[in-house]
MIMIVEX-584948 format. One record per residue: residue number from 1; x, y negated, z negated of N, C-alpha, C in turn. Coordinates in steps of 0.05 Angstrom, whole numbers, plus 5000, padded with zeros to 4 digits. Atoms other than C-alpha are relative to their C-alpha. Layout:
- NUM;X;Y;Z;X;Y;Z;X;Y;Z
...
//
This chain:
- 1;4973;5005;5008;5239;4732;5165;5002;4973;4986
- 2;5001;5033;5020;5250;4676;5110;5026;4987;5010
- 3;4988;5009;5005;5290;4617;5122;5038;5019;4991
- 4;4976;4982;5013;5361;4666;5088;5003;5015;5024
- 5;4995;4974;4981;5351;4710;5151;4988;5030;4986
- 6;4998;4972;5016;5332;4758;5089;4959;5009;5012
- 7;5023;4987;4992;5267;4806;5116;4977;4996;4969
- 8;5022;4992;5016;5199;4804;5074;4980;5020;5010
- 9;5024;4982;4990;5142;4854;5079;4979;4984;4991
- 10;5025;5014;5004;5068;4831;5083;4984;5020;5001
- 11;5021;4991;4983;4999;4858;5088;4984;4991;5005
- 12;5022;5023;4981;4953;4838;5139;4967;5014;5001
- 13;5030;4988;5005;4876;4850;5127;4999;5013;5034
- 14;4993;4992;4969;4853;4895;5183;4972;4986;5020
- 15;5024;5005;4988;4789;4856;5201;5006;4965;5012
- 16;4987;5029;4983;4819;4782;5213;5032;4994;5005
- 17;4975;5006;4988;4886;4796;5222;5019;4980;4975
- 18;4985;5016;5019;4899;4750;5162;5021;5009;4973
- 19;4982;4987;5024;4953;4753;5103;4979;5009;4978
- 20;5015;4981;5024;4921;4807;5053;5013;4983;4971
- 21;4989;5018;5014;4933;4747;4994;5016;5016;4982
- 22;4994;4987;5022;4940;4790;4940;5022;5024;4997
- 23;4981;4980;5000;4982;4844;4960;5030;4986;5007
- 24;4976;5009;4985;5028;4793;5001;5015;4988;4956
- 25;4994;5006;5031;5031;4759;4920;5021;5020;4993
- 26;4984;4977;5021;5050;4832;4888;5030;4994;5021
- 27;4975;5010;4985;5108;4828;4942;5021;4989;4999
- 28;4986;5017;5004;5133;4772;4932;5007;5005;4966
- 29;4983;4992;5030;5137;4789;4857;5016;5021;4997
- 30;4984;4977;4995;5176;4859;4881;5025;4988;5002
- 31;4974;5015;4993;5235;4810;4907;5001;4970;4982
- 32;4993;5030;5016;5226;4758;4850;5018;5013;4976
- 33;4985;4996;5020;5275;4754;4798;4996;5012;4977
- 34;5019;4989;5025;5221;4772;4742;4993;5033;5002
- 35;5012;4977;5004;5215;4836;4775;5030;5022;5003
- 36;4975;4997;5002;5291;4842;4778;5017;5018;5030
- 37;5005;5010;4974;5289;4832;4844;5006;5039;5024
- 38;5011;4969;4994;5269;4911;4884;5013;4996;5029
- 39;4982;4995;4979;5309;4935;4937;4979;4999;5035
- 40;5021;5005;4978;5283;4920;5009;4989;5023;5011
- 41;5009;4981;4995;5266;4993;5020;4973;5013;4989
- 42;5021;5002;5024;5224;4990;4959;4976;4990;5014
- 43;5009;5015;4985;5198;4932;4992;4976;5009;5023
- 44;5021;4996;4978;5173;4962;5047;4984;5024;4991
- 45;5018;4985;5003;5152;5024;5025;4969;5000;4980
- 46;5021;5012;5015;5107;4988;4972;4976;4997;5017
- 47;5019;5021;4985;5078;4947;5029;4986;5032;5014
- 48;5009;4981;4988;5060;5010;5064;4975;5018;4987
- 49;5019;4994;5012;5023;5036;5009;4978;4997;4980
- 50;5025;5016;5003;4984;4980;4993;4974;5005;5021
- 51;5018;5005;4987;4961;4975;5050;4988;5022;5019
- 52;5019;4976;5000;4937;5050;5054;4978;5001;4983
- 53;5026;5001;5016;4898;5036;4996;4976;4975;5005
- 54;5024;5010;4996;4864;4978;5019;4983;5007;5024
- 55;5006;4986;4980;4852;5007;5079;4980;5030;5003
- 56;5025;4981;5023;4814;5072;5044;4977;4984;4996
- 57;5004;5008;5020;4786;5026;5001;4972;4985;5025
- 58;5022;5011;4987;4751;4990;5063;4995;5023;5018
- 59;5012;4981;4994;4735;5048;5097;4979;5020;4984
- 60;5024;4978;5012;4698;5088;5040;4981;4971;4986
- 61;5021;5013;5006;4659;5018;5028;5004;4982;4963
- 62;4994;5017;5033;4702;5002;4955;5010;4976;4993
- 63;4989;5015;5011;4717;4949;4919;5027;4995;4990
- 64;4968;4985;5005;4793;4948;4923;5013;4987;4975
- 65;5001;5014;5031;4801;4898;4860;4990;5013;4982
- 66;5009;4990;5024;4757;4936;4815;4982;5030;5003
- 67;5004;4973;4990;4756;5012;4838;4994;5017;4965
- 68;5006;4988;5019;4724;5055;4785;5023;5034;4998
- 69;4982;4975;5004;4765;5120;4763;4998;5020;5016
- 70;5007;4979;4981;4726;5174;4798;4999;4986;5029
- 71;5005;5001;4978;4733;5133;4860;5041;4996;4997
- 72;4974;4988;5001;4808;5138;4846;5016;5026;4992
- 73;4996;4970;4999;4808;5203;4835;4994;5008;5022
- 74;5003;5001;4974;4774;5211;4897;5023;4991;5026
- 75;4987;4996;4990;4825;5184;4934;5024;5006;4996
- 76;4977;4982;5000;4881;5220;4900;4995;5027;5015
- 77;5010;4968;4978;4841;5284;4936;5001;4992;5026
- 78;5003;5017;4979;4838;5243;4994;5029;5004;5016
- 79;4964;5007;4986;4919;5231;5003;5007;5034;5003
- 80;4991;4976;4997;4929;5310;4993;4987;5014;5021
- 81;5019;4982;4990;4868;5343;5030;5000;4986;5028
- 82;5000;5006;4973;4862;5295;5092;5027;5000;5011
- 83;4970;5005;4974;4919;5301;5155;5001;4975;4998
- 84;4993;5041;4991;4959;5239;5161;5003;5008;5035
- 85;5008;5007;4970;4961;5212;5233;5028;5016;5015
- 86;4977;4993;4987;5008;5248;5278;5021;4979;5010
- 87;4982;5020;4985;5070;5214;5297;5020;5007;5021
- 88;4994;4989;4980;5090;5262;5358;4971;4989;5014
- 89;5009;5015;4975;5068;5244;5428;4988;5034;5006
- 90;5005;4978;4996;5059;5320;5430;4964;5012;4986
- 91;5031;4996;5017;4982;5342;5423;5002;5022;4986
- 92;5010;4968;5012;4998;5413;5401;5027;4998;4977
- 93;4989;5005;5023;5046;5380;5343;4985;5009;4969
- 94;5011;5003;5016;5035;5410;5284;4981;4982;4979
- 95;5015;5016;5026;4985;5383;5222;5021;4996;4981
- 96;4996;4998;5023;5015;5352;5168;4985;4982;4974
- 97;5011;5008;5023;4996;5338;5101;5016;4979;4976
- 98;4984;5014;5026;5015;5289;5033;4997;5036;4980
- 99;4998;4982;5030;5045;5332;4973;4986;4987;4980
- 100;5008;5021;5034;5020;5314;4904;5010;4988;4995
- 101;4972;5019;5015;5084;5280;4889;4988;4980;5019
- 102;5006;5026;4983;5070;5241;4949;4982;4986;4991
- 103;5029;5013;4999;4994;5219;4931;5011;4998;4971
- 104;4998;5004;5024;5024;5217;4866;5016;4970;4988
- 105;4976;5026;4986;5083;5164;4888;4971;4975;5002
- 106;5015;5017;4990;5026;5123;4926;4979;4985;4976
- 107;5020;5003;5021;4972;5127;4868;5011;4979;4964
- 108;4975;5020;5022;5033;5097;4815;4999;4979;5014
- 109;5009;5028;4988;5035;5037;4872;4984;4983;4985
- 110;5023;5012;5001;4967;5027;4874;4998;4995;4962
- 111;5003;5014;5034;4968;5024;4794;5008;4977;4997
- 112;4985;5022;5009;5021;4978;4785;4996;4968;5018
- 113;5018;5029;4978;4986;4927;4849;4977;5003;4986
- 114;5026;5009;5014;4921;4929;4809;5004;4991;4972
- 115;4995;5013;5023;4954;4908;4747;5020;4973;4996
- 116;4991;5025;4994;4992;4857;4781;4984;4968;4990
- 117;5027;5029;5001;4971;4784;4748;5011;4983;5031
- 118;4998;5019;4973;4967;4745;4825;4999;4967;4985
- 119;5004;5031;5002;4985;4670;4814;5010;4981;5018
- 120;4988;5023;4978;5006;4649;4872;4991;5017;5027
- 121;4993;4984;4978;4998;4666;4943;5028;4995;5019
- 122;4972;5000;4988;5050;4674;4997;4998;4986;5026
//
């Protein structure tokens, strides 16, 4: 919570716990004036699907800065074909799945955070 009381989103690497610099950056340029300043829903849902892709990205072993095409194509098959994590307490809760739109949503993100110029951190 900043100083204003007004909420920010972050992302936190998942191996030291530390601010993920670069994404917390894009972020902060979502709620900067230059980016004509993105609604806090935005906000979060951005942060959410950053930090699915870096999160991929260190799980299949990539380079989340400079991911080659077919390994982003890869995980556009990835967001459709694998179950997301259940969020019932219930074990015999159905499976569900991302739509295309969805992995399609996420994959526009991840574009517009890898074309982000970072000049600051947060």
């Amino acid at each position: 919570m900043a100083a204003d009381e007004s909420v920010s989103w972050v992302v936190v690497d998942d191996d030291d716990l530390e601010l993920h610099v670069e994404a917390c950056a894009y972020l902060a340029g979502l709620r900067g004036a230059g980016r004509a300043g993105r609604a806090y829903n935005t906000e979060k849902t951005y942060a959410g699907r950053i930090a699915l892709y870096l999160s991929y990205c260190r799980g299949h072993g990539l380079d989340w800065a400079g991911p080659s095409l077919p390994q982003l194509m890869s995980m556009m098959r990835w967001l459709v074909d694998e179950p997301m994590p259940s969020r019932s307490r219930n074990p015999g809760a159905p499976v569900r799945y991302r739509s295309e739109g969805t992995a399609n949503a996420i994959m526009g993100t991840v574009g517009e955070f890898l074309s982000f110029p970072v000049k600051s951190a947060c």
